[in-house]
BALOBA-1460 file (C-alpha; in Angstrom, 3 decimals):
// residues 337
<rec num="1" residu="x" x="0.000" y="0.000" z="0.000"/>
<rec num="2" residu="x" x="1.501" y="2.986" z="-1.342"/>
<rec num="3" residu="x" x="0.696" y="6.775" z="0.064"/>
<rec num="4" residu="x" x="1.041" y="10.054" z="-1.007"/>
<rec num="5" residu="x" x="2.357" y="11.742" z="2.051"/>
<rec num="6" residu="x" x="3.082" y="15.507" z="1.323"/>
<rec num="7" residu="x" x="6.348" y="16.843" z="2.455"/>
<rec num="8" residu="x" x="8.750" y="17.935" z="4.096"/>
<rec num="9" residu="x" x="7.020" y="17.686" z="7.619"/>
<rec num="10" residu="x" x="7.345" y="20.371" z="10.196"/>
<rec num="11" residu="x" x="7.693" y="17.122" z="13.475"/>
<rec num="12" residu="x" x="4.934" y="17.576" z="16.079"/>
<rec num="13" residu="x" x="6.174" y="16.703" z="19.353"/>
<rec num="14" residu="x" x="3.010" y="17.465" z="21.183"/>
<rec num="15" residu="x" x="3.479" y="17.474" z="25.211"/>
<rec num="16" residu="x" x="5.424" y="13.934" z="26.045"/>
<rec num="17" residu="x" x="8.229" y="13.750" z="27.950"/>
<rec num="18" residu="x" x="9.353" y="10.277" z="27.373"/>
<rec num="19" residu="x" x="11.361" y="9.782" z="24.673"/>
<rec num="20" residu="x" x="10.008" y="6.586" z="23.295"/>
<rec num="21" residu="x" x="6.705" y="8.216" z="22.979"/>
<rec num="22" residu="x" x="8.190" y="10.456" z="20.291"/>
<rec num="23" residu="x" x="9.883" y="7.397" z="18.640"/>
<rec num="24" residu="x" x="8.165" y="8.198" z="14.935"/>
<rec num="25" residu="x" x="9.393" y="11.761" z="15.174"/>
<rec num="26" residu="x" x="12.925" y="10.193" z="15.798"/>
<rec num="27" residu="x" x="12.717" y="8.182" z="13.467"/>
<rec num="28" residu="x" x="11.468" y="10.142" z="10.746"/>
<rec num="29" residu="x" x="14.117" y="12.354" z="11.876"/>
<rec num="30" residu="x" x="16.907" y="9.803" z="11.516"/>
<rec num="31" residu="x" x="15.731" y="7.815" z="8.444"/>
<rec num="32" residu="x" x="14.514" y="10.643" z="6.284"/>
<rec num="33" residu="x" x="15.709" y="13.839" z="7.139"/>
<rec num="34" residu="x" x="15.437" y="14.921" z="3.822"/>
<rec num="35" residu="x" x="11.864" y="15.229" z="4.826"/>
<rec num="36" residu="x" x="11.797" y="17.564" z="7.467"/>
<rec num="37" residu="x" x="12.186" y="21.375" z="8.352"/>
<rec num="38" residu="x" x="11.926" y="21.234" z="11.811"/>
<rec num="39" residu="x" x="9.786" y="20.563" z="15.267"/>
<rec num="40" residu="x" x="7.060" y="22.145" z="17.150"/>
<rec num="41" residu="x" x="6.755" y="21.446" z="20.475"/>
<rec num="42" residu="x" x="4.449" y="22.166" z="23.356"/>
<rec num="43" residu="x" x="5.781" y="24.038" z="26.307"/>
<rec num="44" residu="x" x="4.724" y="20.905" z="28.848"/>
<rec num="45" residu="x" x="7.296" y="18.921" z="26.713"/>
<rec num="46" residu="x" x="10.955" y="17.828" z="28.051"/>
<rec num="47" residu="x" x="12.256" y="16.376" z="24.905"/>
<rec num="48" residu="x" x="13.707" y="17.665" z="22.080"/>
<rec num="49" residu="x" x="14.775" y="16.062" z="18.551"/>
<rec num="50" residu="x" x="17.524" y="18.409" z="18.166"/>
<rec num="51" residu="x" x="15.747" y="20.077" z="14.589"/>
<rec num="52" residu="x" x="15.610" y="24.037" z="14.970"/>
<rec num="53" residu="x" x="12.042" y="24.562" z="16.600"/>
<rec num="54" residu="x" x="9.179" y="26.240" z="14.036"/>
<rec num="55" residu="x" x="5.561" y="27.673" z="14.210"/>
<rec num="56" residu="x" x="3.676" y="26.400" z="11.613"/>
<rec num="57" residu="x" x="3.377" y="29.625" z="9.986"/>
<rec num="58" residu="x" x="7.731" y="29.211" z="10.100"/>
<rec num="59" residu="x" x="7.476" y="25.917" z="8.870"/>
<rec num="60" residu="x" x="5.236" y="26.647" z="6.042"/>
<rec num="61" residu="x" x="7.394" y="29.458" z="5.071"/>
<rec num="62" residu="x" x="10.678" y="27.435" z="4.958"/>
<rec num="63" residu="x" x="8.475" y="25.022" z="2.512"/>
<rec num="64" residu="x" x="6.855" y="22.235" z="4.908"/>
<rec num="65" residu="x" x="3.900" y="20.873" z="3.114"/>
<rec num="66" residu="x" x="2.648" y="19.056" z="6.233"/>
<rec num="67" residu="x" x="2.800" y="18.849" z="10.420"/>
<rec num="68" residu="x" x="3.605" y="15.370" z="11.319"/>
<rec num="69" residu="x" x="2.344" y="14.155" z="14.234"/>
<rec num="70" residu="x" x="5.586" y="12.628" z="15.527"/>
<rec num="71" residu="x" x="4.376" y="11.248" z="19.392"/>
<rec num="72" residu="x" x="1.694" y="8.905" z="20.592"/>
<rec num="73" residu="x" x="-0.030" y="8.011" z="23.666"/>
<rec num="74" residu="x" x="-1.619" y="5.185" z="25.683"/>
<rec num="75" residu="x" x="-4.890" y="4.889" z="23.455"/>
<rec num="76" residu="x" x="-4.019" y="6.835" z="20.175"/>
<rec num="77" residu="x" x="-5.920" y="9.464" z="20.667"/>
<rec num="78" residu="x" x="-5.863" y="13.648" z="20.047"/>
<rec num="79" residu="x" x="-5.555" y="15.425" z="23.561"/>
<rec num="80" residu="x" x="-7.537" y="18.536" z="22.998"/>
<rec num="81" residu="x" x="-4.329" y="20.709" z="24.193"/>
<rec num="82" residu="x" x="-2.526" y="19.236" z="21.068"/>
<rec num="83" residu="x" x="-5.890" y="20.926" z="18.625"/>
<rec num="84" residu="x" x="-4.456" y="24.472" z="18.752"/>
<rec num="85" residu="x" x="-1.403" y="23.915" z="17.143"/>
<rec num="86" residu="x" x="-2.487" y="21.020" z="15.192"/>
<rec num="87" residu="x" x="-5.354" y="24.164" z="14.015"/>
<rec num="88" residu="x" x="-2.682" y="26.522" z="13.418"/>
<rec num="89" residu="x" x="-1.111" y="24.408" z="11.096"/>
<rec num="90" residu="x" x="-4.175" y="23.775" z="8.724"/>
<rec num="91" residu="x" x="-4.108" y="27.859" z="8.775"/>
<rec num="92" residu="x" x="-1.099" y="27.836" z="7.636"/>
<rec num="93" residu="x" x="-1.541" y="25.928" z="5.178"/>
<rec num="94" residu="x" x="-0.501" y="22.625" z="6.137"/>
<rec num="95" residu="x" x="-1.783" y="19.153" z="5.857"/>
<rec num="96" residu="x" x="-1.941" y="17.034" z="9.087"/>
<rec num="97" residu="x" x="-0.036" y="13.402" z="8.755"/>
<rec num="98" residu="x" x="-0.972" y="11.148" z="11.742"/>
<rec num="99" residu="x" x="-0.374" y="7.389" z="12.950"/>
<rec num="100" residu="x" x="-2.706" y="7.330" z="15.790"/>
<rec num="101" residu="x" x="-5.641" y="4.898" z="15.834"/>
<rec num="102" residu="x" x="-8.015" y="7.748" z="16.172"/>
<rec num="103" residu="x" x="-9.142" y="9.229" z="12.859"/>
<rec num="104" residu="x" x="-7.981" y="12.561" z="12.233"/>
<rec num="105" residu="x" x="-11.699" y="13.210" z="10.741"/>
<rec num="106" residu="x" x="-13.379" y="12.257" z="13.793"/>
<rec num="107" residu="x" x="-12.059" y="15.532" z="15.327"/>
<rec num="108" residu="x" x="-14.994" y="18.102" z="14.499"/>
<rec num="109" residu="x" x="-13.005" y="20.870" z="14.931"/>
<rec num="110" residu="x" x="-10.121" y="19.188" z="12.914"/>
<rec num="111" residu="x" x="-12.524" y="18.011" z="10.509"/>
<rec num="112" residu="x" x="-14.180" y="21.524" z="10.108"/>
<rec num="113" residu="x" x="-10.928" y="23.385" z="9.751"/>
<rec num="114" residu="x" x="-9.848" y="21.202" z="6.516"/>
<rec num="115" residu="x" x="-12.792" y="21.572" z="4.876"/>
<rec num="116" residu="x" x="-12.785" y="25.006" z="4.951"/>
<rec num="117" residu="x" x="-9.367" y="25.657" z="3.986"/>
<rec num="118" residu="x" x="-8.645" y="22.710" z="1.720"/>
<rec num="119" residu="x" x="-6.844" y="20.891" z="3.607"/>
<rec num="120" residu="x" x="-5.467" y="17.194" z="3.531"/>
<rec num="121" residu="x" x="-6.104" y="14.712" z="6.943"/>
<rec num="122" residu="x" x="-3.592" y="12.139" z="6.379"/>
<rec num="123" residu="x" x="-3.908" y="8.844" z="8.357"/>
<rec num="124" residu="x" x="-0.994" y="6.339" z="8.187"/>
<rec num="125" residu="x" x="-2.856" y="3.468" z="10.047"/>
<rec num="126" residu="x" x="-5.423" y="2.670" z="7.746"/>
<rec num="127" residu="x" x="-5.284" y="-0.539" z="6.000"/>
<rec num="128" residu="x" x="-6.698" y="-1.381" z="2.427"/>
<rec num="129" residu="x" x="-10.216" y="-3.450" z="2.720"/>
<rec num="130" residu="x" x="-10.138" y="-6.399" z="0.935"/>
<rec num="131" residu="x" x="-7.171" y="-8.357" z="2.413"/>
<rec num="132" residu="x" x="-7.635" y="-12.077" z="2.323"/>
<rec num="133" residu="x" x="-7.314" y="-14.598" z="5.021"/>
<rec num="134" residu="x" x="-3.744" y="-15.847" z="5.375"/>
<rec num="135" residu="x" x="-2.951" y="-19.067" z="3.326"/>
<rec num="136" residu="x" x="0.570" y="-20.099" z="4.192"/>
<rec num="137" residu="x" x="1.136" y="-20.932" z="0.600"/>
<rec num="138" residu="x" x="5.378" y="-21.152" z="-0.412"/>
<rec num="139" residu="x" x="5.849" y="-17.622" z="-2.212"/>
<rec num="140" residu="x" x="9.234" y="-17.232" z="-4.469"/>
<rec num="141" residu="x" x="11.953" y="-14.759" z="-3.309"/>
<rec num="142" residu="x" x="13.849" y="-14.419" z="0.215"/>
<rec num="143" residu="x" x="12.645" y="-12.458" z="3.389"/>
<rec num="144" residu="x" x="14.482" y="-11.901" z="6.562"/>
<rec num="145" residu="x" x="11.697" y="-10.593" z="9.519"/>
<rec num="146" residu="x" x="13.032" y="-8.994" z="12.807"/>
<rec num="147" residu="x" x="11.315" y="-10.155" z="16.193"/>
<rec num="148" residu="x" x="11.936" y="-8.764" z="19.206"/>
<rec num="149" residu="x" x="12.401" y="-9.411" z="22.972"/>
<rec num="150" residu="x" x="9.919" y="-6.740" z="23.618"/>
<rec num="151" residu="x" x="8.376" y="-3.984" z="21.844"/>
<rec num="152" residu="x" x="10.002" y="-0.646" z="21.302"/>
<rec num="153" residu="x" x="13.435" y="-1.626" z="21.102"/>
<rec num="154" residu="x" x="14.888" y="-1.224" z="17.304"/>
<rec num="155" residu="x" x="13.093" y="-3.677" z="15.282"/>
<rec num="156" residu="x" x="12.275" y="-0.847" z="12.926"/>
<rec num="157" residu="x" x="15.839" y="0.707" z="12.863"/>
<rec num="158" residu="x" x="17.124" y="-3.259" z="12.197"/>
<rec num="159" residu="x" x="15.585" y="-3.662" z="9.229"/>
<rec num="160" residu="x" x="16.164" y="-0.169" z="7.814"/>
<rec num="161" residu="x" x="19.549" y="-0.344" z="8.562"/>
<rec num="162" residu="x" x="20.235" y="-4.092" z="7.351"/>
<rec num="163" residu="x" x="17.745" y="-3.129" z="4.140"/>
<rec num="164" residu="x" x="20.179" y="-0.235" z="3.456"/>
<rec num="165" residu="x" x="23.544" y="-2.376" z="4.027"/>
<rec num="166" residu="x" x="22.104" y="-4.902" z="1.203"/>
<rec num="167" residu="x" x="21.536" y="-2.279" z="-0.661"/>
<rec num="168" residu="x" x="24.875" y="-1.367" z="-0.736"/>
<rec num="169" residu="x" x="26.410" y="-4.907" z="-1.390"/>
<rec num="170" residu="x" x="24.321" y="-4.738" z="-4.560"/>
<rec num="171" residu="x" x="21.415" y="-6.742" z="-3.243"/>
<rec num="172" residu="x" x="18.048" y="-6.548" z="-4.538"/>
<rec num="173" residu="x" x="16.233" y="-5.734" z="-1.288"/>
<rec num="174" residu="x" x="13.105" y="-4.060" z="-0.119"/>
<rec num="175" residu="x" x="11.780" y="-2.319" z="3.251"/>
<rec num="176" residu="x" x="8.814" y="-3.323" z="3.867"/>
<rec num="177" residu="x" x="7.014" y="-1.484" z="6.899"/>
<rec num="178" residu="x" x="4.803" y="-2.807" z="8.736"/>
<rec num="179" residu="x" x="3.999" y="0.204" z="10.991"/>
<rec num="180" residu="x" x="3.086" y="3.520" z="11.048"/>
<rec num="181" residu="x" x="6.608" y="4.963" z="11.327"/>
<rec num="182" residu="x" x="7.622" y="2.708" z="8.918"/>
<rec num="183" residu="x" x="5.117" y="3.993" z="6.139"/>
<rec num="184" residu="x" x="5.891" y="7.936" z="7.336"/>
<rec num="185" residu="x" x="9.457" y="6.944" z="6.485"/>
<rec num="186" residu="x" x="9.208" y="4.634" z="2.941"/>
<rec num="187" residu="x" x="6.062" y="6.368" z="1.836"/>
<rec num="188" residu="x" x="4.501" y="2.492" z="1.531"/>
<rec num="189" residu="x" x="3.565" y="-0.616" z="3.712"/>
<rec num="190" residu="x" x="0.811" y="-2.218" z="5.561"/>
<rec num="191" residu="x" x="-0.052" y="-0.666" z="9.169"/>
<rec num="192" residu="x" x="-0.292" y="-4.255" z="10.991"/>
<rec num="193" residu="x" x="-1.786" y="-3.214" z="14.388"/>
<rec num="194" residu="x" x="-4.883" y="-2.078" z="12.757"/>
<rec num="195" residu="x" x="-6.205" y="-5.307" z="11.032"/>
<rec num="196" residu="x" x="-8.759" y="-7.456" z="11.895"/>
<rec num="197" residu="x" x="-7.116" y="-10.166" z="13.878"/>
<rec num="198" residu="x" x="-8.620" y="-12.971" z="11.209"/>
<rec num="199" residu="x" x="-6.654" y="-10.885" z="8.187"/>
<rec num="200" residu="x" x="-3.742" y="-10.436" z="10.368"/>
<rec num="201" residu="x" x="-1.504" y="-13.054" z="8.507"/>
<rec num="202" residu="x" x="-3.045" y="-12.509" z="5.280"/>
<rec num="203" residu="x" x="-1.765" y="-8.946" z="5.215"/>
<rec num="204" residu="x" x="1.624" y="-9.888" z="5.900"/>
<rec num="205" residu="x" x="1.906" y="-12.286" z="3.219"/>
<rec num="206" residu="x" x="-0.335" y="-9.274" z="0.828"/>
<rec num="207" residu="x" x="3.127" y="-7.091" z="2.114"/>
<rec num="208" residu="x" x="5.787" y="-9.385" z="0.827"/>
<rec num="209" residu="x" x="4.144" y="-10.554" z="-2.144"/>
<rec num="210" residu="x" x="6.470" y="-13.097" z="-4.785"/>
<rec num="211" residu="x" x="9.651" y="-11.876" z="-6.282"/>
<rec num="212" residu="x" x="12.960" y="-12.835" z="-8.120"/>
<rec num="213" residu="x" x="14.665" y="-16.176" z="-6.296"/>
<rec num="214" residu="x" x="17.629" y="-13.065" z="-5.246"/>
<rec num="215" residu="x" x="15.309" y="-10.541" z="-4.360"/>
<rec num="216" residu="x" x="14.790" y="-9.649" z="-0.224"/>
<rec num="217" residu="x" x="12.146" y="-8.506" z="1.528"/>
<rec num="218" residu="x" x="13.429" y="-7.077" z="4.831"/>
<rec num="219" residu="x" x="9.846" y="-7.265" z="6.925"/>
<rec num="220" residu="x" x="9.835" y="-4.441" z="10.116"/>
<rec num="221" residu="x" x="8.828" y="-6.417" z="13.153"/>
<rec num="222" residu="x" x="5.880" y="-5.521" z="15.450"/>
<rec num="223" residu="x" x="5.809" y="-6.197" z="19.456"/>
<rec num="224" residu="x" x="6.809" y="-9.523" z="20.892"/>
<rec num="225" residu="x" x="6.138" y="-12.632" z="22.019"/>
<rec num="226" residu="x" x="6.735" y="-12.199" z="25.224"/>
<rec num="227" residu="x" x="4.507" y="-9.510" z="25.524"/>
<rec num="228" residu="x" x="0.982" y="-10.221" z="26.606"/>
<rec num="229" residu="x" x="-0.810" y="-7.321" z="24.591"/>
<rec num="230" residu="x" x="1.024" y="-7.324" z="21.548"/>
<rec num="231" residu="x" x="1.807" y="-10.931" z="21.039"/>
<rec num="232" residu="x" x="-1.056" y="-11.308" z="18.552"/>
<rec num="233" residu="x" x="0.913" y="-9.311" z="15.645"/>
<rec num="234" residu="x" x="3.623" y="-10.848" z="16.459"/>
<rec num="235" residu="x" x="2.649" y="-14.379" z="15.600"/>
<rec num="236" residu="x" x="0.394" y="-12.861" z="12.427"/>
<rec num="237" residu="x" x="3.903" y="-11.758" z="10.974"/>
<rec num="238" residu="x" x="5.714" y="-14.633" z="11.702"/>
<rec num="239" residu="x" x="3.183" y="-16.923" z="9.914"/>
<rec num="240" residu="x" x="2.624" y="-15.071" z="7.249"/>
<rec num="241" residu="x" x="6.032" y="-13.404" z="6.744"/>
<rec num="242" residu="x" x="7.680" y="-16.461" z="6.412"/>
<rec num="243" residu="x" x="10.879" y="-15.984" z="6.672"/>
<rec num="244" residu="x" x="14.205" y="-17.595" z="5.217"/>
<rec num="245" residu="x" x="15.777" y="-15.682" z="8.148"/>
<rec num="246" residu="x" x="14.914" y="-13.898" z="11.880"/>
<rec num="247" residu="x" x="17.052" y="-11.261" z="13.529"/>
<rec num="248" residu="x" x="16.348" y="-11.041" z="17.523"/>
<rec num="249" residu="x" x="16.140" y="-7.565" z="18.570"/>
<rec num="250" residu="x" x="17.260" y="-6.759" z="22.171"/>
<rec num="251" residu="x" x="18.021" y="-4.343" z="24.566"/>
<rec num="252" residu="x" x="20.375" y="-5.530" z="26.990"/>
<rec num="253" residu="x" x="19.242" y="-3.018" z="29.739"/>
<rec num="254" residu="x" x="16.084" y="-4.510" z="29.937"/>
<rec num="255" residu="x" x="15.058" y="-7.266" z="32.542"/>
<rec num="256" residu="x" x="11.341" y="-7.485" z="32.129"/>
<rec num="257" residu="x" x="8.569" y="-6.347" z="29.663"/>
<rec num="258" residu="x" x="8.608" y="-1.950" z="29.361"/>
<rec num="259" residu="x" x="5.500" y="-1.350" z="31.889"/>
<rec num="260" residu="x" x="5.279" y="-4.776" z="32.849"/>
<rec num="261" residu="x" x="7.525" y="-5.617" z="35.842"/>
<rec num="262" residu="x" x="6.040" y="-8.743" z="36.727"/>
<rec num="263" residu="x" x="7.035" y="-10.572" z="33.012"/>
<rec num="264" residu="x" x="10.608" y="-11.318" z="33.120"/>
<rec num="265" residu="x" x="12.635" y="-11.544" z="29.753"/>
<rec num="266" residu="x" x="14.006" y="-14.780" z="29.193"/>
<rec num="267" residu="x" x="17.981" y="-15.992" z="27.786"/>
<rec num="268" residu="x" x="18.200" y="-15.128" z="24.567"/>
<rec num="269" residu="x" x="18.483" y="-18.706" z="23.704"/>
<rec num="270" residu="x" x="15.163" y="-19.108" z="25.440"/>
<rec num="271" residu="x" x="13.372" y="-16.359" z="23.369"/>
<rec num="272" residu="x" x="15.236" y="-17.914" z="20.299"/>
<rec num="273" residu="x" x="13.076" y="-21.270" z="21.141"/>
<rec num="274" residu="x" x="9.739" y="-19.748" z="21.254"/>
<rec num="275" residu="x" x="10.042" y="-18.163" z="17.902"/>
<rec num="276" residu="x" x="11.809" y="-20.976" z="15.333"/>
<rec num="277" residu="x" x="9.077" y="-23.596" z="15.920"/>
<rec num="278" residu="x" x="6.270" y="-20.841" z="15.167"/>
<rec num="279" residu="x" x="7.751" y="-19.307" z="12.542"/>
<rec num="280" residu="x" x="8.516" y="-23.351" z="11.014"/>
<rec num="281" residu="x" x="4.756" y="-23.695" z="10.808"/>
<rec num="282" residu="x" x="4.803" y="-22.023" z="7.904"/>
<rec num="283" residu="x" x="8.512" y="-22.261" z="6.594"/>
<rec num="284" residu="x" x="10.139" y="-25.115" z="7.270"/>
<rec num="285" residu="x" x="13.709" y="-23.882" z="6.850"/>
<rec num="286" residu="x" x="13.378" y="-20.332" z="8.776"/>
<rec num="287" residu="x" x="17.005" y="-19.741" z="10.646"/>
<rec num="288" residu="x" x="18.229" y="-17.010" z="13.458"/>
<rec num="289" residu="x" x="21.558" y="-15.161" z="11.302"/>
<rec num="290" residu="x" x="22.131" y="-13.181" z="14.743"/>
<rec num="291" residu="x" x="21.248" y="-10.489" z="17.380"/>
<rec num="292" residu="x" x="20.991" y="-6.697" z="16.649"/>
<rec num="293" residu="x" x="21.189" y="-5.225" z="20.657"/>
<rec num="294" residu="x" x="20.039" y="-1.246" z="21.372"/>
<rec num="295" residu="x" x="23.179" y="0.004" z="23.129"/>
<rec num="296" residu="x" x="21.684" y="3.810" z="22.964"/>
<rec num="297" residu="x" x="23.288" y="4.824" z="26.219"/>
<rec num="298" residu="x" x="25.702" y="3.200" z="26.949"/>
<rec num="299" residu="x" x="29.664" y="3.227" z="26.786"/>
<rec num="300" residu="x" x="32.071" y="2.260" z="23.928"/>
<rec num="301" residu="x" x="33.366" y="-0.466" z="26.559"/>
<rec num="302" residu="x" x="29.373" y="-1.652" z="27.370"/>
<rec num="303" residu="x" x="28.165" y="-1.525" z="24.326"/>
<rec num="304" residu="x" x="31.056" y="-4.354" z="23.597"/>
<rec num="305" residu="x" x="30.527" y="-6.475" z="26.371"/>
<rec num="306" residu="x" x="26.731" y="-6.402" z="25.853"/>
<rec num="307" residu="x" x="27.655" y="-7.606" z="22.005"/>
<rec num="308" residu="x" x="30.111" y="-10.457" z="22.900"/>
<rec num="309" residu="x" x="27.824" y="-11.464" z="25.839"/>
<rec num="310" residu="x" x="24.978" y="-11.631" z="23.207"/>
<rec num="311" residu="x" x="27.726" y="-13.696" z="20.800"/>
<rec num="312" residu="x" x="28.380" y="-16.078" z="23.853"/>
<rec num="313" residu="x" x="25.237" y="-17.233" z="24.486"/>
<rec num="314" residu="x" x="23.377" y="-17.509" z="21.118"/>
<rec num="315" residu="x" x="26.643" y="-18.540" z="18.922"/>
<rec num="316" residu="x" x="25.477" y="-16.340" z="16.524"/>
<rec num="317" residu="x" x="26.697" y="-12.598" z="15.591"/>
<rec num="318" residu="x" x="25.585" y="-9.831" z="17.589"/>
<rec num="319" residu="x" x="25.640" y="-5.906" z="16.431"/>
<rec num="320" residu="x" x="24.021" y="-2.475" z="17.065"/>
<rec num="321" residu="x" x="23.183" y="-1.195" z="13.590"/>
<rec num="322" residu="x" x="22.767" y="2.468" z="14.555"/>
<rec num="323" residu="x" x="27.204" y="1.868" z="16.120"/>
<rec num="324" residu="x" x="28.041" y="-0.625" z="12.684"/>
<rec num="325" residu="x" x="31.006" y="-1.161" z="12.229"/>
<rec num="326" residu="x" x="32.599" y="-4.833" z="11.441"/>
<rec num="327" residu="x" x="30.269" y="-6.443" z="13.960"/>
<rec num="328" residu="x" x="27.421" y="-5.701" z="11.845"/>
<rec num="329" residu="x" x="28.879" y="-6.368" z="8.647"/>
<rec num="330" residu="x" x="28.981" y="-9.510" z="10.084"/>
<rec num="331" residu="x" x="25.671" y="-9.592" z="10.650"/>
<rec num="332" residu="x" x="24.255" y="-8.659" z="7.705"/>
<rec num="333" residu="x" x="26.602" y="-11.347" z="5.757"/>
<rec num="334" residu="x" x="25.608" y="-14.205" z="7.778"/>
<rec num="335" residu="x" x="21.578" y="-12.939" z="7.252"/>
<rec num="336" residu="x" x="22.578" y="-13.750" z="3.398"/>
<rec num="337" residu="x" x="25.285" y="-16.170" z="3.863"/>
């Protein structure tokens, strides 16, 4: 699924103060910065993407064709202290790009405002109608699908980054997204968390579709396993992904499930074992190539004793794509070795 997403995007950060809440913004940020002229924030807010900061009236002068609204909260919903400046930027001539589950057109006053000025509502998680029940069916070409220990840990900056590295070798190789960040960033993909459960697997195989016998599909993971809420996308991917290859995200930091202190994260090994006899059901052949660990904060020295810690316990290769270097090279060889 393909959209026309006007740009560049003037980043709405709204009021959040977590970081990972504003993890499109970052990412849009960091994966297509081509795309963006700056970021509007609300004065409540404690984090900053480090882009010059922009009124829409600014924005729309320096050429943004859109505000994007770059953070999320628990329910996906528009706080009514975000409608000003979500307003201001219709009247300034902006479209409004969101990923939340609630529709930008269900916002009267949102809804009102566009009309009247001619204005685009743009929403990223809506998925096409007629997707079929999943199959399992063999399909021709090669795709490599990154799971996770949890959610929110780099699953999306895995695949663009390993997607980009076979890109460079001289691979034929596709991102395909499978969120809403994702699409913001490629312009195409399939928003997963908003399909009917029953269509779930149908729309990942509808995602990665057959191709050449040398052509990859490099398949952005959603949520995990592990994780009671978000398990269910999980397992639609894996099923109808099916994937030649798996790359387990991780973040070494973490001991148990982000808001859940009671779920404890397994060995790697462990995690390893839940996924390959899933994922067999409907590929026989599916393989781990390695581990890509989030090392965001820590040192030069950590960072390397989280990697060959990760190394020493799954025998596999272990990298941080955002750090590179000749530990992921290594990754990214044995994922097509």
């Amino acid at each position: 699924m393909t959209l026309d997403i006007p740009a560049p995007y003037l980043l709405f950060l709204g009021d959040v103060t977590d970081p990972i809440d504003v993890k499109s913004a970052f990412g849009v940020r960091d994966w297509a910065p081509e795309r963006v002229v700056g970021e509007l924030a609300l004065p409540a807010a404690t984090v900053t993407l480090g882009l010059p900061a922009m009124a829409p009236a600014q924005a729309a002068a320096a050429g943004a064709k859109a505000i994007l609204i770059g953070a999320v909260n628990m329910g996906g919903f528009i706080p009514r202290n975000w409608l000003p400046s979500l307003l201001a930027g219709l009247e300034a001539g902006l479209d409004i790009v969101s990923g939340m589950h609630r529709k930008l057109a269900s916002v009267p006053e949102l809804a009102e405002a566009a009309e009247r000025l001619g204005r685009k509502l743009i929403d990223v998680r809506v998925p096409p109608a007629d997707i079929a029940v999943g199959n399992g069916n063999p399909r021709t070409g090669k795709r490599l699908l990154t799971v996770g220990t949890d959610c929110a840990m780099g699953k999306k900056y895995t695949s663009l980054a390993l997607a980009r590295a076979l890109h460079a070798q001289g691979v034929d190789a596709t991102f395909r997204a499978t969120g809403q960040t994702g699409i913001m960033i490629s312009g195409s993909g399939l928003p997963m968390d908003s399909v009917v459960v029953d269509f779930a697997s149908g729309a990942a195989e509808r995602l990665s579709p057959d191709a050449a016998a040398d052509h990859w599909d490099v398949i952005e993971g959603q949520g995990s396993l592990l994780h009671p809420g978000f398990a269910g996308v999980t397992l639609a991917l894996l099923h109808g992904s099916q994937p030649d290859v798996m790359v387990l995200c991780h973040d070494p930091r973490r001991t148990v499930i982000r808001g859940l202190p009671d779920i404890s994260i397994p060995p790697l090994n462990d995690v390893m074992a839940l996924y390959l006899p899933l994922a067999r059901l409907t590929n026989q052949t599916t393989r781990f190539a390695g581990v890509s660990l989030n090392t965001h904060g820590l040192s030069e020295i950590e960072a390397a004793t989280a990697l060959k810690t990760a190394e020493a316990e799954t025998g596999l290769p272990a990298a941080d794509p955002v750090r590179g270097g000749a530990a992921f090279d290594q990754l990214v060889e044995a994922c097509v070795g």
